[in-house]
Structures are given as structure tokens and as C-alpha cells.
SERO-4910 file (N, C-alpha, C, O; in steps of 0.05 Angstrom, whole numbers):
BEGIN
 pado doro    nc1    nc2    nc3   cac1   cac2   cac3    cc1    cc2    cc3    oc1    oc2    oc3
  Unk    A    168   -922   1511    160   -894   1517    134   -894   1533    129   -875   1547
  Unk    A    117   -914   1531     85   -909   1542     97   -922   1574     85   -911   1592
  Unk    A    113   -937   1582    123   -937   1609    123   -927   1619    109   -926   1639
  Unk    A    147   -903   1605    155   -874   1618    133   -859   1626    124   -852   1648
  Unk    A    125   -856   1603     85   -832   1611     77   -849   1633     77   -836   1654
  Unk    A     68   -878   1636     51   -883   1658     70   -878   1688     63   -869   1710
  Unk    A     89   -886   1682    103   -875   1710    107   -849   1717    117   -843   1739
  Unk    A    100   -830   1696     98   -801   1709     81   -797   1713     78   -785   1734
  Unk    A     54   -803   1695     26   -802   1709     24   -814   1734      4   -805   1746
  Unk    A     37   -833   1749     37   -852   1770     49   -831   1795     40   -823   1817
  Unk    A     69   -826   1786     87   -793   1811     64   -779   1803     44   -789   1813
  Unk    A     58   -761   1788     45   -747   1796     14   -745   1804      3   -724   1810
  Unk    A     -4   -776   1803    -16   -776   1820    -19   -766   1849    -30   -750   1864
  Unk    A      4   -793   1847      9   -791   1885     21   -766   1890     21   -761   1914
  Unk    A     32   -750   1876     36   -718   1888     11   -702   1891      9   -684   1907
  Unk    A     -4   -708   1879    -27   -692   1877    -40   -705   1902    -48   -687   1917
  Unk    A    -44   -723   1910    -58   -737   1931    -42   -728   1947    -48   -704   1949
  Unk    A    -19   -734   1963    -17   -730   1988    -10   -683   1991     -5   -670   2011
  Unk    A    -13   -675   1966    -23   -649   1967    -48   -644   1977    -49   -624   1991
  Unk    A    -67   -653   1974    -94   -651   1975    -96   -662   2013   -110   -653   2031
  Unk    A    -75   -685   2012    -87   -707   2037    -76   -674   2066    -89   -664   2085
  Unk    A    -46   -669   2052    -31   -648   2074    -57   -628   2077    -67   -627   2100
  Unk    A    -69   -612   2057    -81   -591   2055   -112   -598   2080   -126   -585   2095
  Unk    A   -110   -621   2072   -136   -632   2093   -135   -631   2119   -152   -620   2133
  Unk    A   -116   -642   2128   -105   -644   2156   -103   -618   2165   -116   -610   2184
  Unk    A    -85   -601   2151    -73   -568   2163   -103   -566   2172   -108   -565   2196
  Unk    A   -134   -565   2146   -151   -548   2155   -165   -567   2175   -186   -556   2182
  Unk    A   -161   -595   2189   -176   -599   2211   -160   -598   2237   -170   -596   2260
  Unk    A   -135   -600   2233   -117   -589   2257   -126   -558   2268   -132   -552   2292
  Unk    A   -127   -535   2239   -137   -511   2248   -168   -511   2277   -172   -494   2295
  Unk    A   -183   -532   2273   -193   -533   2289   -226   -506   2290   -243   -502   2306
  Unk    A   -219   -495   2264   -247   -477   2251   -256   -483   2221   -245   -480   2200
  Unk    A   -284   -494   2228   -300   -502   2205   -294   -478   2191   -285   -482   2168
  Unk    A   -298   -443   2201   -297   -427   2182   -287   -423   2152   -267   -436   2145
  Unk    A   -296   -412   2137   -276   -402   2118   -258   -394   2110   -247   -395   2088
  Unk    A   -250   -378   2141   -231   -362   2132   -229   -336   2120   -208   -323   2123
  Unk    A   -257   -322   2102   -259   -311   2094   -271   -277   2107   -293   -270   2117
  Unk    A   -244   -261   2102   -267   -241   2119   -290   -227   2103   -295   -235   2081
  Unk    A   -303   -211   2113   -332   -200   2099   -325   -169   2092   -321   -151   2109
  Unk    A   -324   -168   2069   -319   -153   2051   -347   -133   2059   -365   -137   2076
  Unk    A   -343   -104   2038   -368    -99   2021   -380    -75   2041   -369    -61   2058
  Unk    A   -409    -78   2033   -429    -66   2055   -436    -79   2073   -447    -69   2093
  Unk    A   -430   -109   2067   -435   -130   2085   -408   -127   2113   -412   -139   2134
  Unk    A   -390   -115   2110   -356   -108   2124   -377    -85   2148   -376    -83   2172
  Unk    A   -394    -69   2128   -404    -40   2143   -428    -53   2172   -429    -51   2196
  Unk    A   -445    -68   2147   -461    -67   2168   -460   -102   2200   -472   -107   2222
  Unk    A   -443   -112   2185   -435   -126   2204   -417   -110   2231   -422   -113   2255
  Unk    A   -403    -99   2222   -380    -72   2240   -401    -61   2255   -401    -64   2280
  Unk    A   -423    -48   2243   -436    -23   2254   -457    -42   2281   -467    -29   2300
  Unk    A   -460    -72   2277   -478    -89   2290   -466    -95   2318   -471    -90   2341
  Unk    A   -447   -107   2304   -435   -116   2330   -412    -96   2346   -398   -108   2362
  Unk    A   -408    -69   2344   -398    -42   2358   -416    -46   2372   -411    -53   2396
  Unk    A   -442    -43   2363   -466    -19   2382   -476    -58   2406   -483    -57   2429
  Unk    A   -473    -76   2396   -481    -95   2412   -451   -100   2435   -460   -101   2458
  Unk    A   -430   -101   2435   -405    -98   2443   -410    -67   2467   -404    -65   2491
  Unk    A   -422    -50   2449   -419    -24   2468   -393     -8   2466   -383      7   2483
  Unk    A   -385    -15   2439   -355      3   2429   -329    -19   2424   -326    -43   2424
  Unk    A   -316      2   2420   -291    -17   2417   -289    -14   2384   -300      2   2369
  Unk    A   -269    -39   2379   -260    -35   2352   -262    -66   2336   -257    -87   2348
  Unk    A   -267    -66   2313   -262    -82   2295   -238    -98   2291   -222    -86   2277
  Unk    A   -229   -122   2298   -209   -132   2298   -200   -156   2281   -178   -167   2280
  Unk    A   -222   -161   2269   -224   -187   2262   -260   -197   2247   -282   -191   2256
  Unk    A   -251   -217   2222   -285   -211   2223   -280   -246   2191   -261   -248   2177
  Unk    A   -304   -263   2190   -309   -280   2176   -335   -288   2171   -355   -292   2185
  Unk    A   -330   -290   2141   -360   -303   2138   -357   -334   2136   -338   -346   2126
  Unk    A   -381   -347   2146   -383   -377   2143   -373   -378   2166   -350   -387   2162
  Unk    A   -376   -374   2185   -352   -379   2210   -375   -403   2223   -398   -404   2216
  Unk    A   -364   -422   2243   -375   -450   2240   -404   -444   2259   -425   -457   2255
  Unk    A   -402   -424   2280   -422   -419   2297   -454   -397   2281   -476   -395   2290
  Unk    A   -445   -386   2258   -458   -374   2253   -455   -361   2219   -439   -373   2204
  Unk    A   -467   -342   2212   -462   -327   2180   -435   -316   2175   -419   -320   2157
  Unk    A   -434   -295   2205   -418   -274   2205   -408   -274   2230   -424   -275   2248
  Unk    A   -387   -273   2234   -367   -270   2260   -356   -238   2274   -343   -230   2255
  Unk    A   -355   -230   2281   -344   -198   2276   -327   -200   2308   -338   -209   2327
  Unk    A   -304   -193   2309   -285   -196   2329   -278   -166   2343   -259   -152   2334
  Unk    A   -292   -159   2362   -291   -135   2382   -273   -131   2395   -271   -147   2414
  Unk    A   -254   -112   2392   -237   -107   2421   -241    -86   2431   -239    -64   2422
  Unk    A   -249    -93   2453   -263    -71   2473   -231    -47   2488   -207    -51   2489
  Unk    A   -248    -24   2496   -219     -5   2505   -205    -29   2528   -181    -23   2531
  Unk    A   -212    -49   2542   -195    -46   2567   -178    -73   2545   -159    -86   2555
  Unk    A   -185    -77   2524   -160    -98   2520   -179   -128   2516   -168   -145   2502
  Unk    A   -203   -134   2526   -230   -153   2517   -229   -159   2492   -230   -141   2476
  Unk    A   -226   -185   2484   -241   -199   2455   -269   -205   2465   -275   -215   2486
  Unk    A   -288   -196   2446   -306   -210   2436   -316   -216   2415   -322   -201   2396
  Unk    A   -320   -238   2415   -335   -249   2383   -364   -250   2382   -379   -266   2393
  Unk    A   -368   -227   2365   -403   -234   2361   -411   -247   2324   -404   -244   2301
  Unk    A   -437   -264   2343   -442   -281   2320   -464   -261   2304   -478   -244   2315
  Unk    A   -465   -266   2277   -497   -258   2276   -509   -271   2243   -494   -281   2227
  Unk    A   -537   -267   2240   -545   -286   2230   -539   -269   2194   -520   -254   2194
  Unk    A   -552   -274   2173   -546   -266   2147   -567   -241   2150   -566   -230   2128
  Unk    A   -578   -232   2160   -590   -211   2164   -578   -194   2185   -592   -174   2191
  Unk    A   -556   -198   2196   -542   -184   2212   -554   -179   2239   -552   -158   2253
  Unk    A   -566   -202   2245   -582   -197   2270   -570   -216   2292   -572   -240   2285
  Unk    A   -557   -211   2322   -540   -222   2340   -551   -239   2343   -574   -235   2350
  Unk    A   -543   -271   2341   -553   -294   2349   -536   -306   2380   -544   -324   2395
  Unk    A   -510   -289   2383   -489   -292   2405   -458   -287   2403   -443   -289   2383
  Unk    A   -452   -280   2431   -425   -264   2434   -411   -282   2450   -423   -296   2465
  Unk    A   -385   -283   2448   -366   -298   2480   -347   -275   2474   -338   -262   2455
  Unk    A   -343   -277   2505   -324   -258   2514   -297   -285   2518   -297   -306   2531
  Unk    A   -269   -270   2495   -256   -284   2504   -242   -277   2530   -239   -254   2535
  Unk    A   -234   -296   2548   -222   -291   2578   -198   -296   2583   -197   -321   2583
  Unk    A   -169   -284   2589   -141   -294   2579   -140   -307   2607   -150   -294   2626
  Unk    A   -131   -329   2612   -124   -339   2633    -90   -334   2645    -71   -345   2632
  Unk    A    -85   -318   2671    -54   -320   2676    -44   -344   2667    -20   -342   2673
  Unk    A    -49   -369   2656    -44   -393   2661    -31   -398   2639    -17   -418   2638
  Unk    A    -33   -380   2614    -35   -393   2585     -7   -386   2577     -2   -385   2553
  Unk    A     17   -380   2602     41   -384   2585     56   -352   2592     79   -346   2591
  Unk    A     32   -336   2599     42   -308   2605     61   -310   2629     59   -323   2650
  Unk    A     82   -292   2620    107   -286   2639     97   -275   2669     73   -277   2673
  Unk    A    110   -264   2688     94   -260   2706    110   -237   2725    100   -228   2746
***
């Protein structure tokens, strides 16, 4: 009987490991240190209200905390159809923006 137990403790090691090993890879393939996590709260308000008025309008599209460049991420889409991502610090103050740029190149039909 104590066989049996160590050979299921033995599978279910190694299930547990290469769970852990898969879960690793997905998040460095993803290719963002972020969290993942969007920003909730008053912290949702005044990150929104920061990066609108730095953007110059537009809308809320997207938004994380811990994001790898900065505290807070907040993702702008401007009226003509523009991503931007503005960074800003834990005090909600703009440390930097990129404008994302779609290239005709990236697969779009034509």
C-alpha cells in the first residue's frame, strides 16, 4: 500500500510542476511584465480623469495596474480611431504616452 501512495504522490508532483512550468511560459510568451490587473476604485476615476485631459479626449479603453513601464497604464482611444497608452506614476502624475501607430503592413486587407 505505501508504494501505491508514493506513486501518486510521484504523478501528482509532476502534474503540479509542469502546471506551474505551462503557466510560466504562457505569462513570458505574453510578452507583459504587467499584472494584468485593471484599476478598480477611485483609483479607475482618477487615473480616467488624468490621462482624458493629457490625451485631449477620447475614451477609456483599457487600463492596468503594475503595468511593466509604470504604476498605472490607462489606454485612450482618441475620436479618429488612435490608441494611446498613458503611463503615470502612483500619484497619478504622467510619466509618458505612445501613440500606438497601425501599420498598412500588419495583415490588413486592402
Amino acid at each position: 500500500m505505501r508504494t501505491r501512495t508514493k506513486v501518486i504522490g510521484g504523478i501528482a508532483a509532476v502534474a503540479v510542476s509542469l502546471g506551474i512550468g505551462a503557466g510560466v511560459a504562457v505569462a513570458a510568451a505574453s510578452g507583459d511584465d504587467g499584472s494584468g490587473e485593471p484599476i478598480t476604485g477611485d483609483a479607475l476615476e482618477r487615473a480616467s480623469e488624468t490621462a482624458l485631459a493629457h490625451a485631449g479626449g477620447g475614451r477609456v479603453t483599457g487600463t492596468e495596474v503594475g503595468d511593466e513601464e509604470s504604476y498605472y497604464e490607462v489606454e485612450v482611444t482618441l475620436d479618429d480611431g488612435t490608441q494611446m497608452d498613458v503611463q503615470l506614476d502612483e500619484s497619478f502624475a504622467v510619466v509618458s504616452d505612445k501613440v500606438d501607430h497601425e501599420d498598412s503592413s500588419d495583415g490588413a486587407a486592402d
